[in-house]
TINUMI-574638 format. One record per residue (C-alpha): z, x, y. Coordinates in steps of 0.001 Angstrom, whole numbers, plus 500000, padded with zeros to 6 digits. Example, Ala and Ser with C-alpha at 12.3 -4.5 7.8 and 13.67 -1.06 7.14 Angstrom:
! residues 2
[[507800; 512300; 495500]]
[[507140; 513670; 498940]]
//
This chain:
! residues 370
[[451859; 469972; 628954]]
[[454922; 467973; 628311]]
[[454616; 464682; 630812]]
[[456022; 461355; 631393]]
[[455134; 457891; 633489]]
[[457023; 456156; 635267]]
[[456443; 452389; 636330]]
[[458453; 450122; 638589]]
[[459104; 447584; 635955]]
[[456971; 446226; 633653]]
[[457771; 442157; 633728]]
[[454366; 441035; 634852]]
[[450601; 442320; 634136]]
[[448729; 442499; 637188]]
[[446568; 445578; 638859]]
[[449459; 447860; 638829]]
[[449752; 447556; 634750]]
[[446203; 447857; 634095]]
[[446130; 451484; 636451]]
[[450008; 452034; 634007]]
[[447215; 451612; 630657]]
[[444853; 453760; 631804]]
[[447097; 456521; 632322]]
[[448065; 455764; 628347]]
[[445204; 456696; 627485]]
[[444685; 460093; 629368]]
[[448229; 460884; 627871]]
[[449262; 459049; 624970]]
[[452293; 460654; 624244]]
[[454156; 460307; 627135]]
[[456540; 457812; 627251]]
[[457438; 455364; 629932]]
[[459977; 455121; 631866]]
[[461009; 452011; 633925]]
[[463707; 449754; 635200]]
[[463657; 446677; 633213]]
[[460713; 445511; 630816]]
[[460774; 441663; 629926]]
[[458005; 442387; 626189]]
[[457162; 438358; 626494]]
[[456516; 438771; 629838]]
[[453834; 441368; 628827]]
[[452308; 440056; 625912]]
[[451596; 442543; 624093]]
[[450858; 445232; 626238]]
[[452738; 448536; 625329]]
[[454732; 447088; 622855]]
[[453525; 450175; 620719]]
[[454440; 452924; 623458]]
[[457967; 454648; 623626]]
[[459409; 452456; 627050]]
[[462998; 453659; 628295]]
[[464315; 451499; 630975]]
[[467383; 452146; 633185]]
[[470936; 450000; 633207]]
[[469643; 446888; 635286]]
[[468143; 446235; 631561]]
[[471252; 444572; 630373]]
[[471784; 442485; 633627]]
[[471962; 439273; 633139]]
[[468426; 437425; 635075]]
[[467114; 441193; 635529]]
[[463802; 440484; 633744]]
[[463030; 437112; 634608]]
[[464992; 437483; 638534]]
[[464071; 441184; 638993]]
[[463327; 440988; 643077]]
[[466922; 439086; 643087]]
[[468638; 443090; 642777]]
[[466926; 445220; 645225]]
[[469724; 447040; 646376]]
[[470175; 448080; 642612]]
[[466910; 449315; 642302]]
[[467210; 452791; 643759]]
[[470413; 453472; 641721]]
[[468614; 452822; 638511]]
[[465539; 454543; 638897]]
[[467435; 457737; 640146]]
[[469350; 457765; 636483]]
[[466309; 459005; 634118]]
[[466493; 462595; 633245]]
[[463653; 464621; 633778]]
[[464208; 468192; 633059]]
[[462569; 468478; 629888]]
[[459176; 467684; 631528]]
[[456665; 469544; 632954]]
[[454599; 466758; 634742]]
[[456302; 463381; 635939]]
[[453226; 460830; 636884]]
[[454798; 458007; 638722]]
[[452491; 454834; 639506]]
[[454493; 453161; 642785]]
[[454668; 450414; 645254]]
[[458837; 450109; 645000]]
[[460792; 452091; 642789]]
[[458944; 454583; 640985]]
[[458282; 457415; 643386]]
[[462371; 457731; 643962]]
[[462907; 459705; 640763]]
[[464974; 462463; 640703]]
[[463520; 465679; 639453]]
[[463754; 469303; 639215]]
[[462354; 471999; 641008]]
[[460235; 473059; 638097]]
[[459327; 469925; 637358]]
[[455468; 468782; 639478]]
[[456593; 465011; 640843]]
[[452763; 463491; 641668]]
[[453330; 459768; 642433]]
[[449531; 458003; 642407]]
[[450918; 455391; 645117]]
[[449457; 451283; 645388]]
[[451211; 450869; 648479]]
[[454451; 451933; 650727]]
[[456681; 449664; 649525]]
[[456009; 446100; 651734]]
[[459190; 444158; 652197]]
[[460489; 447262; 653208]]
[[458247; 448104; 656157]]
[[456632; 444751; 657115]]
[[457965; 441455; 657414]]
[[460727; 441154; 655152]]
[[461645; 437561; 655713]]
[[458416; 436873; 654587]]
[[458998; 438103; 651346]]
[[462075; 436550; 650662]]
[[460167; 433197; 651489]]
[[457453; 434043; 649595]]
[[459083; 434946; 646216]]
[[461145; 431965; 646797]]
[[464873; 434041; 646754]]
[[468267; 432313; 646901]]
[[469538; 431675; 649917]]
[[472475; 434275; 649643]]
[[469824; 436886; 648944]]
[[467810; 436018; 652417]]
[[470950; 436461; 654233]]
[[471885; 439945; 652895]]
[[468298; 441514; 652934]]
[[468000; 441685; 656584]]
[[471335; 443537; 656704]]
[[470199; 445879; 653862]]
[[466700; 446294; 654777]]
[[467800; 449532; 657229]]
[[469233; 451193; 653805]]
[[466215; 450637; 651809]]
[[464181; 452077; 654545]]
[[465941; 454988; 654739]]
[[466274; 455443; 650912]]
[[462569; 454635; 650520]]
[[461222; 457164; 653238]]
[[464198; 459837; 651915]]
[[462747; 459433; 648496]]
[[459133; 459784; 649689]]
[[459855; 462874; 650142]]
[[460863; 463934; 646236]]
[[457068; 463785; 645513]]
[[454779; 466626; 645447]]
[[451429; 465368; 645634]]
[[450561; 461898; 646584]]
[[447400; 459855; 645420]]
[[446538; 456751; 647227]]
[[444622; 453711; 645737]]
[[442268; 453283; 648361]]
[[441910; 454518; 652295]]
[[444131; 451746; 653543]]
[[447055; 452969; 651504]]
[[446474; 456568; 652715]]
[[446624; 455221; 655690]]
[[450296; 453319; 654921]]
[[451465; 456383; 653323]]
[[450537; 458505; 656387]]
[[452219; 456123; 658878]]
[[455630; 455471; 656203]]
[[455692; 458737; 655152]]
[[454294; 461134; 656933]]
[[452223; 462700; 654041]]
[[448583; 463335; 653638]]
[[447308; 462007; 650023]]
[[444150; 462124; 648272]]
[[442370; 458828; 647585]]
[[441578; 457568; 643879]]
[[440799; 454085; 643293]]
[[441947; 452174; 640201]]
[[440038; 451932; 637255]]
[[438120; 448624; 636411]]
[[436481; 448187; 633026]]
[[432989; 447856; 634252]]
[[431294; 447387; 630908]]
[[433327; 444118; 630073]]
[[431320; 442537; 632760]]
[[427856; 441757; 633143]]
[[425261; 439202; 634797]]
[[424757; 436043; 633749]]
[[420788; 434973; 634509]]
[[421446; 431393; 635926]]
[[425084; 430932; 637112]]
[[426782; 427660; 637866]]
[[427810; 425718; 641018]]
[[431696; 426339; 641135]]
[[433721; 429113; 643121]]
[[436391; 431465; 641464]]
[[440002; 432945; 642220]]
[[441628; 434583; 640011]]
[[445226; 436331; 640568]]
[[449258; 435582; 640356]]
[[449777; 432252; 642141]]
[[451738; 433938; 644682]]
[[452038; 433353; 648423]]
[[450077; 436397; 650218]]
[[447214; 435548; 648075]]
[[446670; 432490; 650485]]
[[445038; 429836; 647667]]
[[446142; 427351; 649873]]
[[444021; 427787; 652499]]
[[441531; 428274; 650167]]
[[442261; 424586; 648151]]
[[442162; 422832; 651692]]
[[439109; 424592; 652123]]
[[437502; 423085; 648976]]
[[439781; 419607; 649659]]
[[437869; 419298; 652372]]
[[434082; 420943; 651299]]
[[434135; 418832; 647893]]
[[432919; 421339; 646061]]
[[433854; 422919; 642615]]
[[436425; 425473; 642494]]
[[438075; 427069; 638922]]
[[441297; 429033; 639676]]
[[442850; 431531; 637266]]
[[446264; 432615; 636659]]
[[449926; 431967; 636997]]
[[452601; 432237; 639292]]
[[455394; 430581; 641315]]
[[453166; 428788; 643534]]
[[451374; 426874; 640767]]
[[453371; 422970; 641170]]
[[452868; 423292; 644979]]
[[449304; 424461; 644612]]
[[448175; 421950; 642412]]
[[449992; 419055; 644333]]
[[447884; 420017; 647090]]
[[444779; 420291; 645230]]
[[442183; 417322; 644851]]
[[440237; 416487; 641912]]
[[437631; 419154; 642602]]
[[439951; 422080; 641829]]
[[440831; 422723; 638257]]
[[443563; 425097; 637416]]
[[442870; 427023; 634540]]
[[446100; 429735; 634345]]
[[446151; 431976; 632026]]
[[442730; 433345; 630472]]
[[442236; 435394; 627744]]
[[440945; 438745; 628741]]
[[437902; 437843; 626395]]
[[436872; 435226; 628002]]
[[437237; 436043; 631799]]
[[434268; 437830; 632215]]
[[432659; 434475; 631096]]
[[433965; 432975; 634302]]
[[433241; 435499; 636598]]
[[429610; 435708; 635749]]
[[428922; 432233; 636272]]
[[430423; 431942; 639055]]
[[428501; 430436; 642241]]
[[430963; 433362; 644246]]
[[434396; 434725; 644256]]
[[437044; 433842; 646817]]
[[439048; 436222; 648046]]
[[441276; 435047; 651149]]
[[443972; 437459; 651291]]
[[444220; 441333; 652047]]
[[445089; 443433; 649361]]
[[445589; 447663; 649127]]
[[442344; 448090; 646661]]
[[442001; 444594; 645237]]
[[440969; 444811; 640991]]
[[439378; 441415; 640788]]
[[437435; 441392; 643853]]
[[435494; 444866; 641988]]
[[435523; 442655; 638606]]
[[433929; 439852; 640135]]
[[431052; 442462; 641343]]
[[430682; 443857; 638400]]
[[429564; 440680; 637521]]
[[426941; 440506; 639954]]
[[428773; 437801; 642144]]
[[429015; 437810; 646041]]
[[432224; 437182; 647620]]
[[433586; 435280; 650282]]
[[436257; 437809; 651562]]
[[438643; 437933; 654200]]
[[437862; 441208; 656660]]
[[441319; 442765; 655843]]
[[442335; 445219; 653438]]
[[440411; 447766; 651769]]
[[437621; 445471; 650329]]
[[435677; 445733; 653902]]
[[435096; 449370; 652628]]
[[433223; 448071; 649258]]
[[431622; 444847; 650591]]
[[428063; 444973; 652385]]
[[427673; 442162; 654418]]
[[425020; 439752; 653419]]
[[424029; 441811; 650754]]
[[427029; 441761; 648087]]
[[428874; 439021; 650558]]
[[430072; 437291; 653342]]
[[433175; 437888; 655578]]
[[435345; 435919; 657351]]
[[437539; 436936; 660129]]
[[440617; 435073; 660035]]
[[442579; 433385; 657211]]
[[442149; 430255; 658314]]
[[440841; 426868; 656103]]
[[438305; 426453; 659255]]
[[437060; 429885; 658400]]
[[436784; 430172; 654644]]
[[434727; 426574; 655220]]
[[432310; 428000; 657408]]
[[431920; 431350; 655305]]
[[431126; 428846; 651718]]
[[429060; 427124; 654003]]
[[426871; 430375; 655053]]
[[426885; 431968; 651418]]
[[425246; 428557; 649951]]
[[422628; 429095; 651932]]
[[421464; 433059; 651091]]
[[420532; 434311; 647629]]
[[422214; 437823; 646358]]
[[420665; 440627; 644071]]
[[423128; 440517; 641104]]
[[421921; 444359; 640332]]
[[422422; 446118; 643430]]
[[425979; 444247; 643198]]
[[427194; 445092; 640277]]
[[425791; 449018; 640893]]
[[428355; 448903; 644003]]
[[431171; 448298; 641429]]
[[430033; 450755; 638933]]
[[431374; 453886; 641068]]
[[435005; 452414; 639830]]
[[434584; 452624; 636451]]
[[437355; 453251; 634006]]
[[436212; 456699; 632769]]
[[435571; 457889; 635786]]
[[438818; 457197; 637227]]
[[440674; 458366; 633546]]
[[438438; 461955; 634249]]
[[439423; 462040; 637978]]
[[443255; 461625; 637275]]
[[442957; 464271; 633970]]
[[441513; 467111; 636514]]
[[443756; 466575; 639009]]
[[447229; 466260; 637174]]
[[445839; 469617; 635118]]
[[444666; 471400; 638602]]
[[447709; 470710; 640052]]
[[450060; 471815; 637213]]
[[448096; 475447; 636815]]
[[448538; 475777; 640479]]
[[452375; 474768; 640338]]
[[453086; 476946; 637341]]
[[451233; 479634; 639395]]
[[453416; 479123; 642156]]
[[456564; 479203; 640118]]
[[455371; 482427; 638491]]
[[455102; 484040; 642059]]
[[457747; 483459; 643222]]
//
């Protein structure tokens, strides 16, 4: 089986990258292709893999500005050539799925989410990724293309595989296509329970708008209690001007030594709704309770009162009154981290090996037959 990945663009590691690794490892010869790959930017991370990325490469800004050329982006991901493959495996919440291949070629796109600025509020996500101005006035006008190029290019894929139930959902209502849900690996056995945690809350996650720390800092502002936040992202100067003495910033932490943090954490705050959400599970694996927003997919993987506590609107007035109630219960660290176990890496590496094989026998079948 001769097969290749492809990626949106690799200028960031997030959830996306880490689901990008794992298929690696099922097939380590297959090279990636993407449409623009800043190597700093990744530190480290498949520097040793065969990456081919498309024209916007040598644009000037393209791997520091990437979301600054979205009316590029469906232009160079159509480019690669496929025909020498048996199997293209596309990971996708943009770009990825739109790739052009033949009709003996099996296109199976494993999908994090219909692409967002596309289909929800697309002003939004100009403000939120903090675009030039003469970008927010042409999206609107181009968002009608890029709806019609990203539902027309749904439709190159095969066989869809969502992330979680929401997504299948997304893809469903977007798309019109039925897809088959596996959700992304986490490295369980990095984590583990720490016997007598500490006092202070946890976020972790790309200072970025829709993952709502600031309602979460004027929580704490305003609670006075400890709260460590990790990562990096646009937000961070406005997020930490907000941000009283009580909230320490800690952005970037080895992969080492976050499972340090997450273990002794008092619980894990997780205000915003996200398709599967990696470090919620990660946090759980660590025997931790969260305080969780009731949006998303989490609310399928969270037990109320027993691995956390919801609240209902992403509010400051809300996340106070859910630290409030979690202070006062006590969690079973076990029975949490067993709910997180069903996501482990290897089972999600074996999951996507039997189905990419399944689905290639039958295809070849099909070819054969007809």
């Amino acid at each position: 089986m001769k097969i290749a990945l492809v990626h949106d663009y690799l200028v960031q590691y997030g959830g996306a990258e880490r689901v990008l690794e794992a298929f690696v490892e099922i097939f380590p010869e297959a090279p990636i292709y993407t449409i623009v790959y800043d190597k700093e930017a990744m530190h480290g991370v498949f520097a040793d893999r065969q990456i081919r990325t498309s024209y916007l490469q040598k644009f000037p800004f393209a791997r520091k500005k990437h979301r600054i050329f979205p009316f590029l982006m469906p232009i160079a991901i159509e480019q690669f050539d496929f025909s020498d493959y048996d199997v293209v495996l596309s990971d996708s919440s943009s770009y990825a799925k739109g790739v052009i291949t033949g009709p003996n070629t099996l296109h199976i796109c494993y999908m994090h989410t219909p692409m967002r600025y596309a289909w929800d509020d697309c002003q939004k996500y100009t403000d939120d990724f903090h675009m030039p101005k003469f970008i927010k006035r042409l999206v609107p006008f181009a968002m009608n293309y890029l709806r019609l190029w990203d539902r027309a290019s749904a439709d190159r894929v095969d066989l869809f595989l969502a992330n979680s139930n929401f997504v299948a959902k997304r893809i469903e209502k977007y798309y019109h296509k039925k897809s088959i849900v596996i959700n992304p690996p986490v490295s369980t056995e990095l984590f583990g329970i720490e016997e007598k945690p500490q006092d202070y809350f946890l976020m972790v996650g790309r200072l970025i708008a829709y993952k709502k720390h600031d309602i979460a800092i004027e929580a704490f502002n305003r609670l006075g209690l400890p709260l460590k936040i990790i990562g990096r992202g646009p937000e961070m100067k406005r997020l930490q001007k907000m941000a009283k003495s009580n909230i320490e910033f800690l952005g970037r932490v080895p992969d080492e030594e976050l499972p340090n943090y997450y273990s002794k954490c008092k619980a894990f705050i997780f205000p915003q709704e996200e398709d599967f959400g990696i470090v919620a599970i990660e946090a759980m694996a660590s025997g931790r309770p969260l305080v969780a927003f009731r949006g998303g997919d989490i609310p399928e993987h969270v037990e109320e009162n027993k691995s956390g506590v919801f609240f209902e609107k992403q509010t400051t007035e809300d996340i106070m009154a859910a630290v409030q109630k979690i202070q006062s219960q006590n969690f079973d660290g076990e029975y949490i981290r067993a709910q997180a176990l069903k996501f482990d890496r290897g089972i999600f590496q074996q999951k996507i090996k039997s189905f990419v094989e399944e689905a290639l026998e039958k295809h070849l079948s099909e070819i054969k037959n007809n």
